[in-house]
C-alpha angles and dihedrals in degrees: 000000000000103000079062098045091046087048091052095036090052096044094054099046094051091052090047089054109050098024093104092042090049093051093045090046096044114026099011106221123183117254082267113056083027096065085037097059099033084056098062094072088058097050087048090057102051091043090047085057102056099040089044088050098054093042088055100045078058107060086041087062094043092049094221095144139008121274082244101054092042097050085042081055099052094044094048104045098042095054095045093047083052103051097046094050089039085055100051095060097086093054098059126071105196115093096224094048094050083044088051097052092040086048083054100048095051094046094052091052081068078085085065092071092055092045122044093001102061090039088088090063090063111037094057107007097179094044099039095113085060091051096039089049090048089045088049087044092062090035083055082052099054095034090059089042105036097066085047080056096043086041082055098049098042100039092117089053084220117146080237091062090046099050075056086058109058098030079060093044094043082055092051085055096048089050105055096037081055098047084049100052089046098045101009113119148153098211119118117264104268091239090044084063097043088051094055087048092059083037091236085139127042118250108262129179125237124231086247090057093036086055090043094053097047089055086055099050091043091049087044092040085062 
């Protein structure tokens, strides 16, 4: 679960940072197109979330497929969207199509907050505000030191140094959505479990089971 937040945490941060810089080095745009383009990622990212969000809780109503099949899905999907899109900028040379890939990458990373971030929420559910502040923790870590890396690797301000960027950055992407498929899961922490079973922790719902019961008193309700 973390290995995939810090991939994707990293990773953003990297592209919001430079964006601006990448658009004036490359395909020198003026301040104004500049700040227009570099804001539609942005605006992908936070639609995607929502959208993504709502499709998920869905299938989760409706039981088609495991919690752990749907958050290894999102996760998946959405990294190696990412890095493929991600991957392909350095190879166009018109400023709408590389705003468009990057647009795509970073709208496709939305999945991300129905995969690895919510996991948090279902394999401890009483203690879920101490893992998420310890994932955050590590996120806070690559978002300071991915931008000094990227700093590092497009300090030329070459395409050359940009294509870099973003193969590294399409890397970072690959890795985490792997990590995730092999060790990624929504079952409860073995000794989370223990611990309910000696009832040294109170029973608490997850926010699977908390989706999945509202479908049933709303189909009941009906």
């Amino acid at each position: 679960m973390m290995a995939a937040m810090v991939s994707v945490a990293s990773g953003m941060s990297l592209v919001f940072s430079y964006l601006p810089k990448y658009m004036d080095n490359v395909h020198h745009l003026n301040t104004r197109e500049n700040g227009l383009l570099s804001s539609l990622p942005f605006l992908g990212r936070g639609l995607s979330i929502i959208f993504i969000g709502i499709l998920t809780d869905k299938i989760l109503q409706r039981k088609w497929i495991s919690v752990t099949k749907m958050r290894k899905i999102n996760q998946c999907c959405s990294s190696f969207t990412a890095a493929l899109s991600i991957y392909f900028v350095q190879y166009v040379h018109r400023a709408d199509l590389a705003i468009l890939l990057i647009t795509l990458s970073t709208a496709s990373l939305g999945g991300t907050m129905s995969g690895a971030y919510t996991n948090s929420l279902e394999l401890a559910p009483r203690y879920a505000s101490s893992l998420s502040g310890l994932a955050f923790t590590l996120n806070g870590v690559g978002q300071i030191t991915a931008p000094i890396a990227g700093s590092l690797i497009i300090q030329e301000g070459t395409t050359a140094s940009w294509g870099n960027m973003f193969m590294s950055l399409s890397a970072v992407y690959i890795c985490g959505g792997v990590v995730y498929v092999i060790l990624g899961s929504s079952d409860e922490l073995p000794w989370y479990s223990q611990a309910k079973q000696s009832e040294k922790v109170p029973e608490i719902s997850n926010i699977s089971q908390i989706v999945i019961k509202m479908s049933e008193k709303s189909e009941y309700g009906h």
